[in-house]
C-alpha beads as a LAMMPS data file, in Angstrom:
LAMMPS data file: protein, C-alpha beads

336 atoms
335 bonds

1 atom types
1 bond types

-500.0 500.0 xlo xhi
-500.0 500.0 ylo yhi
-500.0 500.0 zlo zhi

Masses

1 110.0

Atoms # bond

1 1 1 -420.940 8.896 334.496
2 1 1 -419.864 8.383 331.123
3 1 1 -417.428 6.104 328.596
4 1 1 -414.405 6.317 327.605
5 1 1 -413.167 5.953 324.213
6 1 1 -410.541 3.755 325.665
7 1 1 -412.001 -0.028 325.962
8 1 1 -412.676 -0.516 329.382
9 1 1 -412.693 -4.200 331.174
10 1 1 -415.916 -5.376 333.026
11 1 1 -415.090 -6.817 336.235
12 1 1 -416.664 -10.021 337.873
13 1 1 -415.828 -8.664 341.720
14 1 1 -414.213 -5.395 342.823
15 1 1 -411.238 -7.479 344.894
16 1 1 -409.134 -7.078 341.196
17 1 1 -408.445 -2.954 342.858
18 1 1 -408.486 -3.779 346.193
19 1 1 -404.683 -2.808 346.051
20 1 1 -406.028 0.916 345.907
21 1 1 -406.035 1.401 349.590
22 1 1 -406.627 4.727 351.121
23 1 1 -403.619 7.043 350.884
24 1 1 -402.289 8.419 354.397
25 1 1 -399.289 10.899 353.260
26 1 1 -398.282 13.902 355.372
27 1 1 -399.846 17.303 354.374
28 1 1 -397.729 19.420 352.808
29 1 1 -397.033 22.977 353.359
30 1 1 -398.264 25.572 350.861
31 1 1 -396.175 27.714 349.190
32 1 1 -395.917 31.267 351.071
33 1 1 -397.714 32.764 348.376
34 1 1 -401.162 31.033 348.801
35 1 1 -401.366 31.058 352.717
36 1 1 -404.789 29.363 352.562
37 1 1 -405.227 25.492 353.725
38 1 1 -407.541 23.209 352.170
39 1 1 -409.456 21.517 354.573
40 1 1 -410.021 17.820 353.736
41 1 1 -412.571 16.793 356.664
42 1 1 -414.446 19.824 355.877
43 1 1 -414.543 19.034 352.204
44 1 1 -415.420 15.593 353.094
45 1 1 -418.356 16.562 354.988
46 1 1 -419.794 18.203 351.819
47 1 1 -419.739 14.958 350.352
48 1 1 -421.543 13.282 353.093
49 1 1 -424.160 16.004 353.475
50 1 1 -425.067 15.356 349.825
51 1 1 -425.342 11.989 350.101
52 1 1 -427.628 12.196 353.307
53 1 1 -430.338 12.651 350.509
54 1 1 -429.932 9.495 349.382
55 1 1 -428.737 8.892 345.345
56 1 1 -429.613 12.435 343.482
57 1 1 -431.326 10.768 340.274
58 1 1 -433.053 13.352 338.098
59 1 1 -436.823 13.299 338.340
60 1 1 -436.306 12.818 342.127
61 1 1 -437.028 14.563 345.343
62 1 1 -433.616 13.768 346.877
63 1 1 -432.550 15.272 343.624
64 1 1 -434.279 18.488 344.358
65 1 1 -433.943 18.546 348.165
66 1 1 -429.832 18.123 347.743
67 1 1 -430.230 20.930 344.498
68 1 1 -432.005 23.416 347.091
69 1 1 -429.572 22.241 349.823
70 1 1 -426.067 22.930 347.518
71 1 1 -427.330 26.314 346.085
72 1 1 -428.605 27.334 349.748
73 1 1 -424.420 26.351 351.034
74 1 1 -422.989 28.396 347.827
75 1 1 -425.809 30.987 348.394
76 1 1 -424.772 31.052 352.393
77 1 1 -420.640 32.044 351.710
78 1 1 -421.846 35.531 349.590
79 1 1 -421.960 33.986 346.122
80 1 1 -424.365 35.067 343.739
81 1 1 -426.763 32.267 342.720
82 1 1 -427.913 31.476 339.242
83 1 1 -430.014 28.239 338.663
84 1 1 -430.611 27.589 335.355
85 1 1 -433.848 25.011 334.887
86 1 1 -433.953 22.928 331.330
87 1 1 -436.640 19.848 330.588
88 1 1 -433.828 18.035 328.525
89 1 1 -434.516 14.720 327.363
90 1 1 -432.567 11.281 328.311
91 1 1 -431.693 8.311 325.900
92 1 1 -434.376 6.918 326.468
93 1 1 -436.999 9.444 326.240
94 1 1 -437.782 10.707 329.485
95 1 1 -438.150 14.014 330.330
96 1 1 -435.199 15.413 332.696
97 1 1 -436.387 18.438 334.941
98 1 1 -432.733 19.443 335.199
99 1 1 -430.986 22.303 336.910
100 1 1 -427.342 23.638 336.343
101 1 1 -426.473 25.677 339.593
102 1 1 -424.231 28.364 339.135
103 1 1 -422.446 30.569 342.095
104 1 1 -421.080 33.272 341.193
105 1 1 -417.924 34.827 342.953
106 1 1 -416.924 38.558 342.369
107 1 1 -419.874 38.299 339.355
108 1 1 -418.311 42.289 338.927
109 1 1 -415.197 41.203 337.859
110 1 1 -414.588 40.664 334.239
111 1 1 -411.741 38.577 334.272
112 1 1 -412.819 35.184 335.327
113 1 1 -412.289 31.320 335.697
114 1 1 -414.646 28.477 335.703
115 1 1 -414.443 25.347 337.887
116 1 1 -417.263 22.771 337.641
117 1 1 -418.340 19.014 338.177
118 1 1 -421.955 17.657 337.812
119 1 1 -424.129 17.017 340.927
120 1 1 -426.821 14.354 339.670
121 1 1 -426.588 10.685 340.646
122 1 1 -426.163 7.451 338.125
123 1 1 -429.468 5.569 337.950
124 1 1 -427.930 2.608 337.345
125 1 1 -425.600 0.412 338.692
126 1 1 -424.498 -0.941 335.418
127 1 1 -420.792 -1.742 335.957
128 1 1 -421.920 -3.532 339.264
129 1 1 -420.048 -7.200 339.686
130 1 1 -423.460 -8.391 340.789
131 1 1 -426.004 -7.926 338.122
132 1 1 -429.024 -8.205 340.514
133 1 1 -427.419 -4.465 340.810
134 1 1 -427.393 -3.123 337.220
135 1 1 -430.767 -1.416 338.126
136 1 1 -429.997 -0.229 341.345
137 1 1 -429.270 3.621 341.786
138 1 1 -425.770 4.491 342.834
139 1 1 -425.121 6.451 345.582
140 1 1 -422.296 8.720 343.952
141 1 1 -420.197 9.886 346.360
142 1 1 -417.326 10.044 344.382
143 1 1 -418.980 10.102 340.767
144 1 1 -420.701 13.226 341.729
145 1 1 -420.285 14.380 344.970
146 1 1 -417.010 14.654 345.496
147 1 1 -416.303 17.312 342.661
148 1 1 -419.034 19.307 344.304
149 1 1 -417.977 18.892 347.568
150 1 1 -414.859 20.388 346.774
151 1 1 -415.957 23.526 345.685
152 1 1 -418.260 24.057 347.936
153 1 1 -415.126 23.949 350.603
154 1 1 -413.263 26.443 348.051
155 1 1 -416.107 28.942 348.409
156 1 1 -415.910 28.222 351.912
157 1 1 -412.605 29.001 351.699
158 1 1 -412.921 32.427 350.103
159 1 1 -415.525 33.851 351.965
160 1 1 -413.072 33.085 354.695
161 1 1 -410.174 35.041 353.108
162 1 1 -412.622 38.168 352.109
163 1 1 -413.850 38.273 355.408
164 1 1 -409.697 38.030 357.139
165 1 1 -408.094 41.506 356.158
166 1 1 -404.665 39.544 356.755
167 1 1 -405.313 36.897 353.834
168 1 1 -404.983 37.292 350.087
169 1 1 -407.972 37.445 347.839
170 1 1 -408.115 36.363 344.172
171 1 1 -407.568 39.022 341.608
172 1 1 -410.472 37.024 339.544
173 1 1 -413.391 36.672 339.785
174 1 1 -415.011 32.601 340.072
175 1 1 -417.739 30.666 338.531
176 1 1 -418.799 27.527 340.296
177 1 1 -421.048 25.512 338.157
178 1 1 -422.720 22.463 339.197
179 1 1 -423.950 20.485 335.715
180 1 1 -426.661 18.538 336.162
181 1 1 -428.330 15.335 333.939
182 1 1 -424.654 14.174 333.176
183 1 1 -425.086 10.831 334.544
184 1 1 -428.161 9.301 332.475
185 1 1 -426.207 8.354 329.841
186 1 1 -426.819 4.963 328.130
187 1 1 -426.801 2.048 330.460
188 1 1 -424.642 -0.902 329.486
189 1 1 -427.516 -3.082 330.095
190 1 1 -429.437 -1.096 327.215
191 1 1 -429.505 -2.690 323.768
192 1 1 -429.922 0.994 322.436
193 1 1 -426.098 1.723 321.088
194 1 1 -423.653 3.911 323.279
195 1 1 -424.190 7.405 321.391
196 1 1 -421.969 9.758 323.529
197 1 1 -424.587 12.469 323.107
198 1 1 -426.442 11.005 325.937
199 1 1 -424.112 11.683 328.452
200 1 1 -423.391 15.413 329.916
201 1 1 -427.001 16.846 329.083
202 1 1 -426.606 20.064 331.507
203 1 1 -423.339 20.783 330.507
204 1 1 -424.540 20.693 326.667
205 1 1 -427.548 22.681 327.674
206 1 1 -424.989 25.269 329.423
207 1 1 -422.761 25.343 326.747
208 1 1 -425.399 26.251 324.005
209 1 1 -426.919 28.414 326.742
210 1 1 -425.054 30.336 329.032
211 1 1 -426.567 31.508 332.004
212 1 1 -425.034 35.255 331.003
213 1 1 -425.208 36.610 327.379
214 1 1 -422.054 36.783 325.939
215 1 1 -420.251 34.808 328.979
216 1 1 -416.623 34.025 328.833
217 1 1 -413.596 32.675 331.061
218 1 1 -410.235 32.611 330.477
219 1 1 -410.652 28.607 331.084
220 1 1 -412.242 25.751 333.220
221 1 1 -411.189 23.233 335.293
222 1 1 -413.635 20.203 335.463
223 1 1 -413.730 17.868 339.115
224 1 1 -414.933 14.473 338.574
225 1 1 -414.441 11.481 340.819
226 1 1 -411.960 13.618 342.910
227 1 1 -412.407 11.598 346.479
228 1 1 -411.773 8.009 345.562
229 1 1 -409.101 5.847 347.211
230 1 1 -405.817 5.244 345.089
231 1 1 -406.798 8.235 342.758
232 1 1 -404.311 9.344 340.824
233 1 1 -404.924 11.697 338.122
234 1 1 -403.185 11.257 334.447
235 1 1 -403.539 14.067 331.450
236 1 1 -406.983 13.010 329.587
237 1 1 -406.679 13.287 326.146
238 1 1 -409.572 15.898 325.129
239 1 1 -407.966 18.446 327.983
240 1 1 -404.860 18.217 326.083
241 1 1 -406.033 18.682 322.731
242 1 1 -408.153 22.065 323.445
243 1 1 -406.274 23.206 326.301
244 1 1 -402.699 21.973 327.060
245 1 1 -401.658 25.018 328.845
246 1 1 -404.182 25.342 331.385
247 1 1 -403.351 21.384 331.296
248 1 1 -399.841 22.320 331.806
249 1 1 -400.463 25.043 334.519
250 1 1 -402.784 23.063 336.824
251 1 1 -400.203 20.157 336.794
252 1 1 -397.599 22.831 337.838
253 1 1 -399.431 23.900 340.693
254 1 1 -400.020 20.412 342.069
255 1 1 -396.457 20.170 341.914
256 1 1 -395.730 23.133 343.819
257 1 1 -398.435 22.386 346.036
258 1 1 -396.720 19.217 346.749
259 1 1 -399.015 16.621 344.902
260 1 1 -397.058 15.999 342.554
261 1 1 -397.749 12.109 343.402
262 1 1 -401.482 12.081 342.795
263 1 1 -400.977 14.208 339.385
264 1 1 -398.946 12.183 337.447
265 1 1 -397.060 13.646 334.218
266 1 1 -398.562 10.395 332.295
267 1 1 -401.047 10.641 329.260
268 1 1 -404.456 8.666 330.653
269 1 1 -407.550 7.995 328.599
270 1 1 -409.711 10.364 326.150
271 1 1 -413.106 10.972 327.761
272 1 1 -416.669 12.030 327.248
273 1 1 -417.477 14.302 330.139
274 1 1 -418.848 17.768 330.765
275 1 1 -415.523 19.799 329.438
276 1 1 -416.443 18.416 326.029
277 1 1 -419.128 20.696 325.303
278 1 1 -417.468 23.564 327.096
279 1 1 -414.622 23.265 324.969
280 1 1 -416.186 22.211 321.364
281 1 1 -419.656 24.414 322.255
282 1 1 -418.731 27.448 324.411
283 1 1 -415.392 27.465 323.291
284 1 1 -413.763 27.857 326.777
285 1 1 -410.653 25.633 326.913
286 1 1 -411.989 23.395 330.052
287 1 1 -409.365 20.472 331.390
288 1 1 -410.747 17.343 332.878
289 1 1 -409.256 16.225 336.335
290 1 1 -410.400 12.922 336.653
291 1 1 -409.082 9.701 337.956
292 1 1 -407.257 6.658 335.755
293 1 1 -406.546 3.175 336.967
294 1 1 -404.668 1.356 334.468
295 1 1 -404.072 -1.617 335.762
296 1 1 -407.821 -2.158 337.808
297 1 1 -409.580 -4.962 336.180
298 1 1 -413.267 -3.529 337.277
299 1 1 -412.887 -0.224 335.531
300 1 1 -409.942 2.513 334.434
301 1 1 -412.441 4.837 336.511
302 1 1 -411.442 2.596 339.618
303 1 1 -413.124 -0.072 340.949
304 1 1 -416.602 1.622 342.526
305 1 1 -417.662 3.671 339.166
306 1 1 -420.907 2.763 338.681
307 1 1 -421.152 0.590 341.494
308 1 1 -423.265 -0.197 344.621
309 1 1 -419.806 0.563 345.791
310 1 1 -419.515 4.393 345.528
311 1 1 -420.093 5.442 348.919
312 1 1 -419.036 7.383 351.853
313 1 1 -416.608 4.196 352.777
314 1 1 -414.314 4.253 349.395
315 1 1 -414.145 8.763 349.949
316 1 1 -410.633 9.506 350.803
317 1 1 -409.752 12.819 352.635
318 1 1 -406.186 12.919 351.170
319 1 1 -407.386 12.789 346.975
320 1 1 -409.877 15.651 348.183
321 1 1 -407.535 17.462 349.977
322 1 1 -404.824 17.436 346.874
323 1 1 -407.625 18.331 344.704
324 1 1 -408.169 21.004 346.505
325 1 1 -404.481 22.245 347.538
326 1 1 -403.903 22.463 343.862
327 1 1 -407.044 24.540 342.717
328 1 1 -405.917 26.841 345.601
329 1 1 -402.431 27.013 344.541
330 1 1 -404.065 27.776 340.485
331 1 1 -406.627 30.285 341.819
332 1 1 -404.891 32.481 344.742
333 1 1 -401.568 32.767 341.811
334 1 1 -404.333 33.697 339.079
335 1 1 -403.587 37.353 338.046
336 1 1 -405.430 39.634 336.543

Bonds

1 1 1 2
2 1 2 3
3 1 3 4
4 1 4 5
5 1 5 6
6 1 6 7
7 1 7 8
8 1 8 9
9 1 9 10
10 1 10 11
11 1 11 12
12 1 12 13
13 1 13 14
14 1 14 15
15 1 15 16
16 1 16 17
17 1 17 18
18 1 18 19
19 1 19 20
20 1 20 21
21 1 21 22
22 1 22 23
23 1 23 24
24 1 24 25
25 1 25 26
26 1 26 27
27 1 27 28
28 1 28 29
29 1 29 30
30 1 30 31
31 1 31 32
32 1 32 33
33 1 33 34
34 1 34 35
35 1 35 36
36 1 36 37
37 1 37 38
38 1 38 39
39 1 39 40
40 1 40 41
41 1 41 42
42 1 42 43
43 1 43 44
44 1 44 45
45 1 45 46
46 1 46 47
47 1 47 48
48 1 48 49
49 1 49 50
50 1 50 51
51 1 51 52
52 1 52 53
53 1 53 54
54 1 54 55
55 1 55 56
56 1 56 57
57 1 57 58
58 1 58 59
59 1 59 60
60 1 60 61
61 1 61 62
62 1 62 63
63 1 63 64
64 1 64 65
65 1 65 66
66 1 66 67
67 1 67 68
68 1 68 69
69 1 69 70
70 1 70 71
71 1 71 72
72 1 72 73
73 1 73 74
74 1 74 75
75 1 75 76
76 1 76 77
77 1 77 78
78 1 78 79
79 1 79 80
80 1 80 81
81 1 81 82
82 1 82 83
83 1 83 84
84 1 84 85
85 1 85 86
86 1 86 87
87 1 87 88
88 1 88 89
89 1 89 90
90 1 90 91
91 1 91 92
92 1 92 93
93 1 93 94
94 1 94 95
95 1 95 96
96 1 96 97
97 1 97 98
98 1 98 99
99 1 99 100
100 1 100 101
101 1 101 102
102 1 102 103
103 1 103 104
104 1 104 105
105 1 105 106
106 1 106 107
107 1 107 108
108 1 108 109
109 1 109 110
110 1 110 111
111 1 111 112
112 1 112 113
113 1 113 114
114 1 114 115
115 1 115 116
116 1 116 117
117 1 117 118
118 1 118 119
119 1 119 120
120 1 120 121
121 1 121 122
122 1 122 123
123 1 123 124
124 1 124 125
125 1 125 126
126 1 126 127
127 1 127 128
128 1 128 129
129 1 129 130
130 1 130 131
131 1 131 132
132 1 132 133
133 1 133 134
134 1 134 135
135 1 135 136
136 1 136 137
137 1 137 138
138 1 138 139
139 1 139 140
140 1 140 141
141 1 141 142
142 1 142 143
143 1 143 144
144 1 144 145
145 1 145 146
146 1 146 147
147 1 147 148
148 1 148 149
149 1 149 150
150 1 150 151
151 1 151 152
152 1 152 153
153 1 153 154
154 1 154 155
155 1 155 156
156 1 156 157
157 1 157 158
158 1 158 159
159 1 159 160
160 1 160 161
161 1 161 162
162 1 162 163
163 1 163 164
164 1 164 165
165 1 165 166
166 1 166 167
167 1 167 168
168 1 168 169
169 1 169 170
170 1 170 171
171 1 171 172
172 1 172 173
173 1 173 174
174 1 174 175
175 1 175 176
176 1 176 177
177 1 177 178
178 1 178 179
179 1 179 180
180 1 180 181
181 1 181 182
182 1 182 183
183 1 183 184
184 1 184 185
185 1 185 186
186 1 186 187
187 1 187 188
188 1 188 189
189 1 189 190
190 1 190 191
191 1 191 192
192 1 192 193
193 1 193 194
194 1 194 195
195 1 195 196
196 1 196 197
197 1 197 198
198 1 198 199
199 1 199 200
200 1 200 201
201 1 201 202
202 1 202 203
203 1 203 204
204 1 204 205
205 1 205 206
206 1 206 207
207 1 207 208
208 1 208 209
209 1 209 210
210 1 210 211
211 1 211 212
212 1 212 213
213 1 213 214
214 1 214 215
215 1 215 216
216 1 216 217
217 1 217 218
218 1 218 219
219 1 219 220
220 1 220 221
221 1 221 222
222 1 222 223
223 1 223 224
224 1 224 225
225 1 225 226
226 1 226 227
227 1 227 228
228 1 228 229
229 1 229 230
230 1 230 231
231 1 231 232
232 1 232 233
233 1 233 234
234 1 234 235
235 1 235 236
236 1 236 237
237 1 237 238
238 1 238 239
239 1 239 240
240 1 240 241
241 1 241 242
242 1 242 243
243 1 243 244
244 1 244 245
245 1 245 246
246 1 246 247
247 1 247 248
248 1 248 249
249 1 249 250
250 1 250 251
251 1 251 252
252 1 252 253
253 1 253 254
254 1 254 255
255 1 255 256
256 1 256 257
257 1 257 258
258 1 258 259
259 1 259 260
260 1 260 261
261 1 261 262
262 1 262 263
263 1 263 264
264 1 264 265
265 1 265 266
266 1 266 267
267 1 267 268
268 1 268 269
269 1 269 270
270 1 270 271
271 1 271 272
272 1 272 273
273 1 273 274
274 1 274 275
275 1 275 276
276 1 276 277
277 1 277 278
278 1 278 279
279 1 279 280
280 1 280 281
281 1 281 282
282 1 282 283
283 1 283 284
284 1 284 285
285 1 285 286
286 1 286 287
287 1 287 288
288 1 288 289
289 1 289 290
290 1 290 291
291 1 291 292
292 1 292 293
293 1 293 294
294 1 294 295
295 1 295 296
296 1 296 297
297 1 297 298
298 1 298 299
299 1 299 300
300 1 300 301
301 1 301 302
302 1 302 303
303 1 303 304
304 1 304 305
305 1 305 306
306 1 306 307
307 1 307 308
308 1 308 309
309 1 309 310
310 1 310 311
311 1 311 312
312 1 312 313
313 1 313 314
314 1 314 315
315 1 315 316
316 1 316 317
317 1 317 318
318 1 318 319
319 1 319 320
320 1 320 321
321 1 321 322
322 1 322 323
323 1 323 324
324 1 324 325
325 1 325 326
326 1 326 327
327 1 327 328
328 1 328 329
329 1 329 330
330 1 330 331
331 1 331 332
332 1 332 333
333 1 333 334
334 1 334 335
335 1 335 336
């Protein structure tokens, strides 16, 4: 995925977070005013459909089978689709046939809101406890899928309410973006030096060049690592420097929502992810919603980032379902 400016321990074996069990807490009930339910098994067969293609690398054809597959979903719920193609080039040189997906809903409506996470796999197992793995590809459920799983359940979710005469519709209008090349960034294993410009190619690609002259949004919320077991998610340090009310606001509506417990009123670390160019280049304050462990051993990004380990069997339902309860709750109370 990427680093984070806070140091961050190398594990020899996973077991140190094996205390971050899967959470089983009782859903709660939306607030009257957003009458739509999130639907957690839904949303987690998103994430399993993606990773049916097997890991999403760049350069390969599960890469572009699952980019054809998550623009066809987006494409199927009445969004309009935008895919934006780049040859960007990795640390190391290689050329990256890279594709930022954008659905579009409501593209008539000026007033609008951006919600994103990257879709591309990490090579490279390099955080594995077993080095054997360090050149492995990683399957990315969470550290990929997930965030993209998620919204494809919110689109799901709108169509839904456009198509129900008795449900609310959002007063703006919604732009999904799926970054791609985020995940090539320098491999530990590398003795080329960490430059944070490797990391988050699509979104700098995006950010330089919109897929809409003159694009705006009032802000962005960024989804990464959103299904992991024992997630909780603390206030990262770039979403509070560029956009502490949007910070502010999204943490409110977990609240409300009643997940209060997975967003935690706690300052967690400063990161280098895909909201940095969209705040710095595009100049859209963009929060980060991503997951801190403070006291795991194998990683503050929990204990299967970057890992063999990121699969279908460390997704959990209930982080994807308050994910998605709260981006509800900020969406359907959006006004225009």
């Amino acid at each position: 995925m990427f680093r984070t400016i806070m140091a961050l321990a190398i594990a020899t074996a996973i077991a140190a977070c094996n205390s971050q069990k899967e959470t089983k807490m009782p859903d709660p009930t939306p607030e009257k005013n957003v009458p739509i339910v999130f639907q957690a098994d839904s949303a987690y067969r998103f994430c399993e459909q993606q990773c049916s293609f097997g890991p999403r690398i760049m350069n390969s054809e599960a890469h572009e089978q699952c980019g054809r597959w998550i623009a066809g979903q987006f494409g199927s719920y009445g969004l309009k689709i935008v895919e934006q193609k780049a040859n960007l080039t990795g640390y190391d040189g290689t050329t990256l046939r890279s594709t930022n997906i954008i659905a579009q809903y409501r593209p008539e409506q000026k007033e609008r809101i951006l919600i994103c996470a990257h879709w591309d796999s990490r090579p490279w197992a390099d955080n594995d406890p077993d080095e054997k793995n360090w050149h492995q590809p990683v399957m990315a459920a969470n550290d990929g899928a997930s965030g993209v799983a998620v919204m494809l359940e919110l689109a799901r979710l709108l169509a839904a309410s456009a198509a129900d005469s008795q449900l609310p519709s959002p007063e703006v209008g919604i732009d999904f973006i799926c970054f791609d090349a985020e995940d090539w960034g320098t491999p530990q294993w590398s003795d080329q030096p960490d430059d944070s410009d490797s990391w988050a190619l699509g979104a700098q690609y995006w950010a330089s060049h919109p897929h809409a002259e003159g694009y705006t949004a009032r802000y962005g919320i960024l989804l990464d690592m959103v299904g992991g077991q024992g997630a909780r998610f603390y206030r990262e340090g770039f979403s509070h420097r560029y956009a502490k009310q949007v910070l502010n606001n999204v943490w409110q509506a977990a609240q409300t929502a009643g997940y209060s417990s997975y967003f935690l009123q706690q300052d967690g670390g400063t990161i280098t992810d895909d909201h940095v160019p969209v705040n710095m280049v595009a100049g859209i304050p963009c929060i980060d919603i991503i997951p801190y462990y403070p006291d795991c051993e194998a990683s503050s990004f929990g204990p299967t980032w970057h890992t063999l380990n990121d699969d279908m069997q460390h997704i959990d339902p209930y982080t994807l379902k308050a994910v998605g309860q709260t981006l509800l709750q900020v969406i359907f109370t959006e006004k225009k």
